[in-house]
N, C-alpha and C positions, 0 to 999 in steps of 0.2 A: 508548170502545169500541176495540178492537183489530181488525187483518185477522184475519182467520179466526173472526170470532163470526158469530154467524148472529141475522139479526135480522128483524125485520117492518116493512112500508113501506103506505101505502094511494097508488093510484095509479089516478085516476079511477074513484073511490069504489070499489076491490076489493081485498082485503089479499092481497097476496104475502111470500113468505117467499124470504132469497136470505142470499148470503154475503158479507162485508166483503173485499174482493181489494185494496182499495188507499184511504187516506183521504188527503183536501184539509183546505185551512181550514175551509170550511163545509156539505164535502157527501165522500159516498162513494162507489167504484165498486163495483157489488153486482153478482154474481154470481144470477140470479133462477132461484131452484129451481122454482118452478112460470110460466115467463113464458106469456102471453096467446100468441095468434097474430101480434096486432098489434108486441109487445114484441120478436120473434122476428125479424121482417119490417124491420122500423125499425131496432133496436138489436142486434141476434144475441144476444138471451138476458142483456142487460150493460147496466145505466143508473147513470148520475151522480144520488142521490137527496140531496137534501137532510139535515142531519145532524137538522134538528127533527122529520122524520116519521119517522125509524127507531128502534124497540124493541128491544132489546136481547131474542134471546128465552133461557129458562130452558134451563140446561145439562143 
C-alpha cells in the first residue's frame, strides 16, 4: 500500500476507516477519518497501526 490510500483497521473490536500519511517496516501512520473520543484524547485523531490489520479499501 502507498501514503494516501485509504484503508480499514479494527481497534478494540470497532472498524475505523483512516488514511495512510506515512509507512514503517511493519506498521503505518493513519490519519483516522472517523476516530472514537478516546482516539482523539490519546493520539490527536493519528495512530501507528500495524501493517497486518489494515485493508486496503476499494477506490
Amino acid at each position: 500500500m502507498e501514503t494516501k490510500s485509504s484503508v480499514t483497521f479494527t481497534w478494540e473490536n470497532k472498524a475505523f476507516d483512516g488514511v495512510i500519511e506515512q509507512e514503517y517496516e511493519n506498521s503505518f501512520l493513519v490519519q483516522v477519518a472517523n476516530p472514537s473520543k478516546e482516539m482523539i484524547e490519546k493520539y490527536n485523531g493519528r495512530m501507528i497501526v500495524s501493517k497486518k490489520i489494515c485493508k486496503k479499501n476499494a477506490s
